[in-house]
Structure formats: structure tokens, C-alpha cells
C-alpha angles and dihedrals in degrees: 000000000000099000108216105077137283129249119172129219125216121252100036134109121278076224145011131211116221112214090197106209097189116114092042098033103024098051100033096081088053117133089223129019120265124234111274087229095051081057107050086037086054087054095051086051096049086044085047091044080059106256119157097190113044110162095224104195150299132271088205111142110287079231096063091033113025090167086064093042096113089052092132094057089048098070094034089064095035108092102223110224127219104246093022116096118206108197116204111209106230130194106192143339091297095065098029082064088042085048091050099045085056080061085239107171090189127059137168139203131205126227135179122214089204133064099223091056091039089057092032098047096028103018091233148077123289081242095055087043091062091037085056097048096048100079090041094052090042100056088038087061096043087051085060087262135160117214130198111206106207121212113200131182087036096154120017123007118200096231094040110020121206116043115216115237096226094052084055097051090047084056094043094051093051102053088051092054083052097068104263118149097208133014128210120218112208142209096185097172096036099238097122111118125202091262095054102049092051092048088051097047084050087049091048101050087035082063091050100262103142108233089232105068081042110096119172127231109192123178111212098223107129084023099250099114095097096052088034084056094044081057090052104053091043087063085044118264122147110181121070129178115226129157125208123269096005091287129171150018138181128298090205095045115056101185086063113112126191125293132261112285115247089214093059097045085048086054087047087041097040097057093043091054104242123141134234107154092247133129110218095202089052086049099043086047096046083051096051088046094048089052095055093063088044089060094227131084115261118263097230123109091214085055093049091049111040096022117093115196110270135186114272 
């Protein structure tokens, strides 16, 4: 716990589910890769800190992402725990059947709302993107999948700044009508402000995309995630992406900083009492732990403050 009391305020979630990105996102804009047994052992601590959704890795080509190269070993040494999901990113039928003979329940896509990432992050249209992910989504459902669609560059793109909202809701939709059980909404730059993430969920729902298949994914770049996320939860959402320590960013997007630290939206939840399931002195410890290995300090303010050095 916080420590320091709890007050709630009116409109949010009894409870909040965490989708911790940590060991996908998070690693794969390492300089170097990172041991295949400090990542699975990264996993078991965020499943022992009492994490249920812990995006394990992607099956994305070693050439594109050489720091998820080892995926597959990853999930052969993870022990996959009964009540925690470990979703696999996926890029196209190839890894969806590697995916599935990893015996993987969970996948994700990812999708871009703008053409320059699209063509920058898939080499290809937003179009052929979603031509390319149909099939995927499709025999991932039939397999008793679920699928997370993820939506990245919903706010600001680097190439062609602001994204307008109805070019994300025409996306969105789509990738709904596609067959995906939850869809991401990313601010993959960082440059969404309170206003404007409230303006494109009631644009969403509006569009007749239910609030709770939407979760949220903000980078803290210009510091705004945790009041982006507080947004969020007062329009309903109940899923938000994190990953410990502030890790991450885009390899395809330069201007992406890391993601919101899980540690420091469980301080923010926590006082507010609302429940993840989490516990924040596990976290904080896992994220020393894993910065240690990384050989820098993390980037969260609840780390910082509540972390002390530890061996490696």
C-alpha cells in the first residue's frame, strides 16, 4: 500500500485489471538482448507479484526484433500458471502456428491508425495491414482463442502529427469487425492529453465499440500517462496496459519513450482504492531486480522512491 491513505474519487472502476507489457514491450527496445533466463525469470516475479495478464512475448521475425529472438524458449521455461494469461504478439500466420504449437491461449496484432507507421512498422497500408490480420484473427478465433488488437499512433504520429479522431474510430471499428476481443488504444509517442482521450473513447462507443473491450496503452513522454489513464477509467475503462519500471518504447518510432510504469499507476490506484490484484512492494522489488540486470536505474518515480539497490 501506499501508505499514506486512500480517498476515493466518483466515476471510476471498483477494480482495474493491469495488462503488464513488460517483458514484450518493455525489452524489445533494449540495446542488447536481454538472457532468456532473466526473462522468464522476470515473468515468474510479475505472476508472484500477483499479476493475471503479463504480455510474454512476440513471435515477430528475430530480423525485425533481435531482443525477442529466443521467444520460444521463453515460454518453454515460463511455467505457465492456471488464472494468469500470457498474451504472444503475432504478426502473421507464421507466428500465429508457431504461437499455437507453443500451446499460447492469448495473441495480439498489431495495428497502426496511421499510413507512415503502417508502412514504417509493417511495410505495408493500413489496408494491407488489416487484409493481413484477417486471416490471423479469424483461425485464432476458431482455435478458442482471444485476440487483442492493438492500435497504435492514436493520438499523435511522429511523420504526420495529430491523428484525427475519426481516422482512429474507422481503424477501431474495423479491427473489431475483424474478430478481435479487446482493442489498445495507443499513444505510442506520448502526446495524448486528458481532453483528447476522453473526446476519442466517446467517439469510440459512440461508434459502437462497447468500453469494455476498450484498454488503454499511454507512454509518459511529455508526463501526462497517469492523468491520460485517470481519464480513462472515469469514461469506464478497466483494462490498462503498464509495464514495470517504465520500460520500453518502439524500435520504429524513435520519439517513443518508455510506458507508464505499472509501480507508479498502482501508487495513484491504490490511493484511490481501486483494486488490481497487485502487490506494489513485489513490483518495486521485481523492477529493482530487473535494473539491475539492465545495468541503469528505472525510469519510475514510485521505483526511485520506494526501490533500494539489490544484487543481481
Amino acid at each position: 500500500m501506499s501508505g499514506c491513505g486512500t480517498a476515493p474519487l466518483p466515476g471510476l472502476p471498483e477494480a482495474v485489471t493491469i495488462c503488464e507489457v513488460g517483458p514484450r514491450d518493455g525489452l524489445q527496445n533494449e540495446p542488447r538482448p536481454v538472457d532468456t533466463g532473466v526473462k522468464a525469470e522476470f515473468i515468474e516475479r510479475l505472476a508472484d507479484a500477483g499479476h493475471r495478464v503479463i504480455e510474454a512475448t512476440s513471435m515477430v521475425h528475430p530480423k525485425w526484433v533481435p531482443q525477442l529472438a529466443d521467444a520460444e524458449e521463453v515460454l518453454r521455461r515460463v511455467d505457465r500458471r492456471p488464472g494468469v494469461r500470457y498474451p504472444v504478439l503475432v504478426p502473421n500466420e507464421r507466428g500465429l502456428r508457431r504461437a499455437l504449437d507453443l500451446g499460447v491461449s492469448d495473441i495480439a496484432v498489431f495495428a497502426s491508425a496511421t499510413e507512415s507507421f503502417a508502412q514504417a512498422n509493417l511495410n505495408r497500408t493500413v489496408a494491407a495491414s488489416l487484409d493481413m490480420f484477417a486471416p490471423v484473427i479469424g483461425l485464432a478465433r476458431e482455435a478458442g482463442l482471444t485476440v487483442r488488437g492493438y492500435l497504435s499512433m492514436c493520438w499523435g504520429d511522429p511523420w504526420e502529427g495529430a491523428v484525427p479522431t475519426a481516422q482512429v474510430v474507422d481503424v477501431a471499428t474495423r479491427l473489431i469487425s475483424l474478430g478481435c476481443t479487446e482493442l489498445s488504444l495507443g499513444d505510442t509517442i506520448g502526446v495524448a492529453t486528458p481532453g483528447r482521450v476522453g473526446a476519442l473513447l466517446g467517439a469510440l462507443t459512440a461508434a459502437g465499440v462497447p468500453i469494455d473491450r476498450i484498454a488503454v496503452h499511454f507512454h509518459d513522454t511529455y508526463g501526462q500517462g497517469l492523468a491520460n489513464t485517470l481519464v480513462a477509467l472515469q469514461h469506464g475503462v478497466t483494462t490498462v496496459d503498464t509495464s514495470a519500471g517504465g520500460l520500453g518504447g518502439c524500435p520504429y518510432a524513435r520519439s517513443a519513450t518508455g510506458n507508464l510504469a505499472t509501480e507508479d499507476l498502482l501508487w495513484q490506484l491504490e490511493g484511490l482504492g481501486v483494486r488490481t490484484g497487485v502487490d506494489l512492494t513485489k513490483l518495486v522489488q521485481t523492477s529493482v531486480w530487473l535494473a539491475g540486470h539492465l545495468s541503469r536505474e528505472s525510469p519510475s518515480a514510485v521505483v526511485r522512491a520506494l526501490g533500494e539497490p539489490q544484487e543481481g
